[in-house]
Every structure is written in structure tokens, then in C-alpha cells.
N, C-alpha and C positions, 0 to 999 in steps of 0.2 A: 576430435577437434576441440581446440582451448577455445573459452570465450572470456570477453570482458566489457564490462559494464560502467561509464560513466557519463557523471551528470555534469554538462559546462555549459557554462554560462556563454552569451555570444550569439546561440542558434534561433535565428528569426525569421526564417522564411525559408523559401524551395529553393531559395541561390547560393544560400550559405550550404543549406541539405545537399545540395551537388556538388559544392565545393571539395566538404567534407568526406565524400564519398567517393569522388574522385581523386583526389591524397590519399587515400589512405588503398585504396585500391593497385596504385602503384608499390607500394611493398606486397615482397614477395611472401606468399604463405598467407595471406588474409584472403578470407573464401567467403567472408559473410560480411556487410557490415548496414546494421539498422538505425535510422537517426529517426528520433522520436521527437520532432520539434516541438508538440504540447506539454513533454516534461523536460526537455531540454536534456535530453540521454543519447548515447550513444551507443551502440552495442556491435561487438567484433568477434568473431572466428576466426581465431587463424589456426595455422597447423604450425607444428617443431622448426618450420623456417625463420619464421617472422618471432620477434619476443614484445612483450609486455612495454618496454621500455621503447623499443622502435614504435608504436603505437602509437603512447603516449607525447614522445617527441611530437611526431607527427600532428597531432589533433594539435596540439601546442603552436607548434611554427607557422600552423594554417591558420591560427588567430583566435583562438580558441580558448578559454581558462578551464581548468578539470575544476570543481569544487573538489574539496577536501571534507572526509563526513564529518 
């Protein structure tokens, strides 16, 4: 399983935490997904279905900003 790790800005409570987890749930190949609302991260597993970029989009279109390191 691939995983990936990012920190956005936006995440403020257990309604956004559901939102988030629910998007991102709907692509296929993501098997894991942790939202860490005290550091404001997000974390995904997917498998060879799902890419990096479909992720990304995703967390994005749900209202969400990735910081950039």
C-alpha cells in the first residue's frame, strides 16, 4: 500500500474530519484515510488504483488548501 501525508489548512472540527473522509473515500484504491485535526494533516493509503494526483485533486475540490513545505 502507497501512503501520503499532507498538512492543509481549513481542518476545524469533526464536520470538516467527515467531509474529508468521505471524498476522499469515494475514489477507488484508497483503503486508509487519517485526518489529524490538531495538526491539521491528512494521511491516505491507497493501492495502484487510485494516484497521488486524484488525491490531491480531491482534498482540493472539497475546500481544502495543501500547504506547500
Amino acid at each position: 500500500m502507497n501512503r501520503v501525508h499532507y498538512y492543509v489548512t481549513g481542518l476545524q472540527n469533526s464536520q470538516n474530519k467527515t467531509q474529508i473522509k468521505n471524498a476522499l473515500d469515494q475514489i477507488e484504491g484508497v483503503q486508509m484515510v487519517n485526518v489529524d485535526l490538531g495538526r491539521g494533516s491528512i494521511e491516505v493509503g491507497y493501492s495502484e488504483s487510485a494516484s497521488e494526483c486524484e488525491i490531491k485533486d480531491c482534498i482540493e475540490h472539497t475546500g481544502f488548501t495543501i500547504k506547500s513545505n
